[in-house]
C-alpha positions as CSV (number, residue, x, y, z in Angstrom):
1,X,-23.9,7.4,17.4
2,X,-26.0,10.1,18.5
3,X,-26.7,10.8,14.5
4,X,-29.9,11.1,13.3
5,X,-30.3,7.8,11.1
6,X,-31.2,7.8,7.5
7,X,-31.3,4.6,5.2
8,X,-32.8,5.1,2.4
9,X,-31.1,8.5,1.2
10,X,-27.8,7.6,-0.2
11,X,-26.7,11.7,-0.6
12,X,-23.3,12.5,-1.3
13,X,-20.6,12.8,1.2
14,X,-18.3,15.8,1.5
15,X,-14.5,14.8,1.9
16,X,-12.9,17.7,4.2
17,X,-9.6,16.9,3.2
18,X,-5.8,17.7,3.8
19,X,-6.4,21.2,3.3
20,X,-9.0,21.9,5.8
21,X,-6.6,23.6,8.7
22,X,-3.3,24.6,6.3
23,X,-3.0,28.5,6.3
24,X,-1.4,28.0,3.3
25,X,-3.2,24.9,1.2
26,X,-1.0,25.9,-2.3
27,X,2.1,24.9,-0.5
28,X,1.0,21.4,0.1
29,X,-0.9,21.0,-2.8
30,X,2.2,21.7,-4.7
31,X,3.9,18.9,-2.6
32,X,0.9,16.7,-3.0
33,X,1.5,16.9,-7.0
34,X,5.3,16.9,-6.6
35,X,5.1,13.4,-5.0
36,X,2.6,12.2,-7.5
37,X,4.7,13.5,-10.2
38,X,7.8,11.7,-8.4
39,X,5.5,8.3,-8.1
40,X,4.5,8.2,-11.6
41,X,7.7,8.4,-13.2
42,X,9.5,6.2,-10.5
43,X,7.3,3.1,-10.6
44,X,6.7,3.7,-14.5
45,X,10.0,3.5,-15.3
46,X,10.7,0.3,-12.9
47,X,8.0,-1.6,-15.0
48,X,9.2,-0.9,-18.3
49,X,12.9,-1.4,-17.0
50,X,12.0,-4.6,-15.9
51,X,10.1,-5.6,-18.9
52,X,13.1,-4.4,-21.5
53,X,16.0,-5.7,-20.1
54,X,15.9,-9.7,-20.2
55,X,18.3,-9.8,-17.2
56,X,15.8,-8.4,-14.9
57,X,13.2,-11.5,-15.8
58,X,13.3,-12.9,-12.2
59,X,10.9,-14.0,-9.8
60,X,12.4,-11.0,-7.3
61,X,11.8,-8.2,-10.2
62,X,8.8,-9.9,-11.6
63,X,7.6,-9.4,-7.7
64,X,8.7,-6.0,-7.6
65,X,7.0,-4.8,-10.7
66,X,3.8,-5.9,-9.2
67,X,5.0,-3.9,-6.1
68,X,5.1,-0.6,-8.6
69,X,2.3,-1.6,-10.7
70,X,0.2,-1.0,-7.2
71,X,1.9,2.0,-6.2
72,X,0.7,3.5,-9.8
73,X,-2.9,2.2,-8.9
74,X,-2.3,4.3,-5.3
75,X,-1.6,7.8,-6.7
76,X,-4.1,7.5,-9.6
77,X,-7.1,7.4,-7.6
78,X,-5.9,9.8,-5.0
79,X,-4.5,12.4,-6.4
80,X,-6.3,13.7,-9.6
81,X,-9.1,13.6,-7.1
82,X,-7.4,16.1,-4.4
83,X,-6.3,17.8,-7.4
84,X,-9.9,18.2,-8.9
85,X,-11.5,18.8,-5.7
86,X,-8.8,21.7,-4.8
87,X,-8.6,23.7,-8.5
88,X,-12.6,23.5,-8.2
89,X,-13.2,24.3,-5.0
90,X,-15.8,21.1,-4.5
91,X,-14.9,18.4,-2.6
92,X,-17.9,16.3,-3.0
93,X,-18.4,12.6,-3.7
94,X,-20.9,10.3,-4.6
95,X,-22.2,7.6,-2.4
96,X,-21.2,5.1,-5.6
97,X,-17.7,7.1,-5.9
98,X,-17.2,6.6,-2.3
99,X,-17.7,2.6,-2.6
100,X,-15.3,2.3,-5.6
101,X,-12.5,4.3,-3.7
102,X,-12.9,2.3,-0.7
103,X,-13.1,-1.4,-2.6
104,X,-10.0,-0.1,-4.6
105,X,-8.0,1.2,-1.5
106,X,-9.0,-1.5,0.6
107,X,-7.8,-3.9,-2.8
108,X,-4.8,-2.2,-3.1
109,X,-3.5,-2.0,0.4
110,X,-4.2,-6.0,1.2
111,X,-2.4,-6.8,-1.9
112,X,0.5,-4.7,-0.8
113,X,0.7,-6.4,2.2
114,X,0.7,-10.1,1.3
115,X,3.2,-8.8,-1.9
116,X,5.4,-7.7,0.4
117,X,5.5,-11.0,2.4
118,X,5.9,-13.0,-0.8
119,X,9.1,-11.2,-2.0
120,X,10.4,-11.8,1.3
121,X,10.0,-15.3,1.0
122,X,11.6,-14.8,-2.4
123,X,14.6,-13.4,-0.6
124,X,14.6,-16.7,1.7
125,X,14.7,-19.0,-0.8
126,X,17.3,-17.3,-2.8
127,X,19.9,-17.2,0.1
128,X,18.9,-19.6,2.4
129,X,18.3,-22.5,-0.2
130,X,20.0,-20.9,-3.4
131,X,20.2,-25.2,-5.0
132,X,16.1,-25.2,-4.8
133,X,15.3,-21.6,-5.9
134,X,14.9,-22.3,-9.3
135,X,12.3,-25.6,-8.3
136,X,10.4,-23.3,-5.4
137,X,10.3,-19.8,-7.1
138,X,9.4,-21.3,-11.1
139,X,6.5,-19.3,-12.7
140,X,4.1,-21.3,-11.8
141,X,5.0,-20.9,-8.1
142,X,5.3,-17.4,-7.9
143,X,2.5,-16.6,-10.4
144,X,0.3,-18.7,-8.5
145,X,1.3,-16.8,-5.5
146,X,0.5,-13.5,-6.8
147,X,-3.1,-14.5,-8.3
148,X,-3.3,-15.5,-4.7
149,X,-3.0,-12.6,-3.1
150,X,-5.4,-10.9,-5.6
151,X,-8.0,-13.1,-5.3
152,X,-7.8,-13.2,-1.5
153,X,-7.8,-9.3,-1.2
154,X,-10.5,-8.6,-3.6
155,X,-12.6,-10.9,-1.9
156,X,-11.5,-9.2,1.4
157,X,-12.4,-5.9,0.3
158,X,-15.9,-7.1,-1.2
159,X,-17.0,-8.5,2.0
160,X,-15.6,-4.9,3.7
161,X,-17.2,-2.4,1.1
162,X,-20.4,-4.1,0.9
163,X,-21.2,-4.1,4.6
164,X,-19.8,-0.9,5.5
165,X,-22.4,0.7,2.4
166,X,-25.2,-0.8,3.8
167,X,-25.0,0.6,7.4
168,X,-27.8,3.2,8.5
169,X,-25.6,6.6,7.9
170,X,-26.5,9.3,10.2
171,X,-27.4,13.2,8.8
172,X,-24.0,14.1,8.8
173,X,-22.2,13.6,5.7
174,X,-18.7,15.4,6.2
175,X,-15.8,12.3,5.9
176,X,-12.7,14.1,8.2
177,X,-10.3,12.6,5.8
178,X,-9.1,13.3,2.0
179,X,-10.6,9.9,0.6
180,X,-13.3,7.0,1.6
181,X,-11.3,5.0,4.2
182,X,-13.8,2.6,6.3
183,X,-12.6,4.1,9.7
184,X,-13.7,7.4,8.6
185,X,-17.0,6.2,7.4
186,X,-17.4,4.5,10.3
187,X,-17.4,8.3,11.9
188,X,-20.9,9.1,10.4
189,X,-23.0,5.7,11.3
190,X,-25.8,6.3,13.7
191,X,-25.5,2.6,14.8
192,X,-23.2,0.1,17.3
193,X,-20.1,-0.6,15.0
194,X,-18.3,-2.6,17.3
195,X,-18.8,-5.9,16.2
196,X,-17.9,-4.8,12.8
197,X,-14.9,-3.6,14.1
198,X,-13.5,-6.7,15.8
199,X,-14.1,-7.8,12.3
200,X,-11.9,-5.2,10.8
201,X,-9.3,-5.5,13.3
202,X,-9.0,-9.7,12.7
203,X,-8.7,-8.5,8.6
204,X,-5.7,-6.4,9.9
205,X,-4.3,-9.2,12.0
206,X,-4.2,-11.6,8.8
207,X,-3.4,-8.8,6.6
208,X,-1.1,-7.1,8.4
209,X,0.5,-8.4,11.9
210,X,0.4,-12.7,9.7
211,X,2.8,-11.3,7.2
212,X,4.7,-9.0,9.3
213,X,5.3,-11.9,11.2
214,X,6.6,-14.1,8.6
215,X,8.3,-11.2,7.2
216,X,10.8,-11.1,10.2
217,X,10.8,-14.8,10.7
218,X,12.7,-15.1,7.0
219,X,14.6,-12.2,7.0
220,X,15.7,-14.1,10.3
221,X,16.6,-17.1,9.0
222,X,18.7,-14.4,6.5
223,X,20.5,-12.8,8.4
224,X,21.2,-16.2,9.8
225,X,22.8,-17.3,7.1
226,X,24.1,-14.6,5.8
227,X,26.9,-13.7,8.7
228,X,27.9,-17.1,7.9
229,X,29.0,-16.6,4.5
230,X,32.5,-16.9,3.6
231,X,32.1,-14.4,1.0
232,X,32.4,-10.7,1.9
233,X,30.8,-9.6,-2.1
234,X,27.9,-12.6,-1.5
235,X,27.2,-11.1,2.0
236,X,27.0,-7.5,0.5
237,X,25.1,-8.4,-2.2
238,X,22.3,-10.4,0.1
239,X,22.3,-7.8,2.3
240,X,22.1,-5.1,-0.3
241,X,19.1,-6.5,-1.7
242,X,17.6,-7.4,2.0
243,X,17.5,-3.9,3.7
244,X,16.1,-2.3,0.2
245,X,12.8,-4.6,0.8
246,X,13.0,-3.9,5.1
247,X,13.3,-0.2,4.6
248,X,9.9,-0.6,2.7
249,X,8.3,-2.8,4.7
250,X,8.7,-0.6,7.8
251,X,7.6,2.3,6.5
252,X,4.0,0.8,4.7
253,X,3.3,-1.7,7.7
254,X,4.4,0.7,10.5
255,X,2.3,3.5,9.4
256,X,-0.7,0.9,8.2
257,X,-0.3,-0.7,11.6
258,X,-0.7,2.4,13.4
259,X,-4.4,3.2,11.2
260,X,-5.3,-0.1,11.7
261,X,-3.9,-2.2,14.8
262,X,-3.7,0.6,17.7
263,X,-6.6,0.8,19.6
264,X,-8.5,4.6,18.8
265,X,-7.2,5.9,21.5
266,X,-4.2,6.1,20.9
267,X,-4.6,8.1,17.7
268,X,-6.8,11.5,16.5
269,X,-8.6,12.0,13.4
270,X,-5.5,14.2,12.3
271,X,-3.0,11.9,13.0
272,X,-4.9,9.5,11.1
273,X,-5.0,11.7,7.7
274,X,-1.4,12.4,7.9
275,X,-0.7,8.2,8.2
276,X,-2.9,7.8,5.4
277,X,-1.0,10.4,3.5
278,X,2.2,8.4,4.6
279,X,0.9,5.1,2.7
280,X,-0.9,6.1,-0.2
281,X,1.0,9.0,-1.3
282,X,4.9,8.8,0.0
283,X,5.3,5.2,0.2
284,X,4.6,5.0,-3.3
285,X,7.0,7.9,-4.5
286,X,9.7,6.2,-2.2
287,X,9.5,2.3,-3.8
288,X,11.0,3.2,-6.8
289,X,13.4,5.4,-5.5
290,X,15.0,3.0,-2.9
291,X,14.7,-0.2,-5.3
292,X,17.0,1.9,-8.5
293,X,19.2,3.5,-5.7
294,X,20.2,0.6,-3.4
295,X,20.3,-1.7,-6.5
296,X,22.9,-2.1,-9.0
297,X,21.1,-4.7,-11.5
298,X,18.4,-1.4,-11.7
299,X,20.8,1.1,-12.3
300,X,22.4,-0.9,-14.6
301,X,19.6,-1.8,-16.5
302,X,18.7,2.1,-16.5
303,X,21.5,3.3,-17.8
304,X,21.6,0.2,-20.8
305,X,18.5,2.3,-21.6
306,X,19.3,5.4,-21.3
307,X,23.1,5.1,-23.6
308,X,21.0,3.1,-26.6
């Protein structure tokens, strides 16, 4: 806070980046384009697979190639940037560029996390009330349901981006992270930000803790019903699919939950790079790979593909 404040000059900011303390930075920029290499042909593959095969025409996969279409969004506006920034040796951005990455990230990331809620109330319907799913989960249900969670998050991030760009920044312009996430940025304001932040932290309550919560509530009422099945293949089946969408829920809302729930203390500038690099860079390589490996109706309609 101790900044010297200047609000007219919107300069560029410098992103110090992942590589800043690495002894070695080729290392983990060769893991950094492994993953998005990994990512991009993972959730690539899941959208055209589920848009080929006719059996895969579901609200569950319909869900799920909205999960990978986001994931794609993820890696292409992080990485081409670390990439540029590390072959050229700048690692500049403009005060415009900064606004877009934040408004896309922040877009991105509350989509994500009301998706995620939505395909577990997918899951709830389709065990727990299997006779209605076809009357709860129709098109214009579930499409309605994801415009919602689109509109709601780009509205979100609006309201975020805008304020956040029109606070008095201080001279500093180095961002301790890799990309233009509003905690960082909130680093380099010469002004009280605490208000503000309460504000930030209630938009991770309803973005984040809301559909947690009703998350675990129906895959609750699952497991509920699923120990009392009768049937030993209906019970592997539900569970099959079930622990494929909780393995990816706790790893994105654990690590976003950290970022954005835990009080600052609890959490340093390079922990907080190396959770951002756990959501927007490995969550999105793993999707893919736990959806086609923990799912037979994927691997199926892979290798359909694959033998034509």
């Amino acid at each position: 806070m101790g900044h010297w404040c200047n609000q007219t000059i919107k300069t560029d900011f410098v992103l110090l980046g992942l590589f800043q303390h690495i002894q070695d930075p080729k290392i983990l920029f060769t893991f950094i384009f492994l993953v998005f290499l990994i990512a991009l042909v993972g959730n690539t593959m899941m959208i055209m697979l589920i848009w080929l095969d006719a059996r895969l025409h579901t609200p569950m996969y319909f869900l799920l190639s909205q999960l990978s279409f986001i994931d794609l969004l993820y890696i292409s506006i992080f990485v081409p940037k670390i990439t540029i920034d590390f072959l050229s040796g700048r690692n500049t951005i403009s005060f415009i560029g900064c606004g877009i990455q934040m408004f896309l990230f922040a877009t991105l990331m509350g989509a994500e996390c009301l998706l995620l809620a939505v395909m577990a109330y997918d899951r709830f319907v389709a065990i727990c009330h299997p006779l209605h799913y076809s009357i709860l989960m129709r098109p214009t249900v579930y499409g309605l349901m994801v415009i919602g969670t689109w509109l709601g998050t780009l509205l979100d991030a609006l309201i975020h981006v805008i304020y956040v760009l029109h606070l008095p920044y201080g001279a500093s312009r180095k961002i301790h992270h890799f990309f233009c996430e509003i905690p960082a940025l909130l680093q380099l304001v010469c002004a009280d930000t605490s208000l503000y932040e309460n504000g930030l932290f209630f938009s991770g309550v309803v973005f984040l803790l809301i559909p947690m919560s009703a998350i675990v509530v129906s895959y609750g009422k699952i497991l509920s019903t699923v120990l009392g099945l009768r049937s030993n293949l209906g019970m592997k089946k539900a569970l099959a699919t079930c622990s494929s969408h909780m393995i990816v829920v706790s790893l994105f809302y654990g690590a976003a939950i950290v970022k954005y729930i835990l009080p600052k203390a609890y959490h340093t500038v390079e922990q907080d790079e190396v959770v951002s690099v756990f959501y927007t860079l490995l969550t999105p390589m793993l999707n893919p790979i736990i959806y086609s490996l923990r799912n037979k109706e994927v691997a199926g309609a892979l290798r359909k593909i694959l033998g034509r």
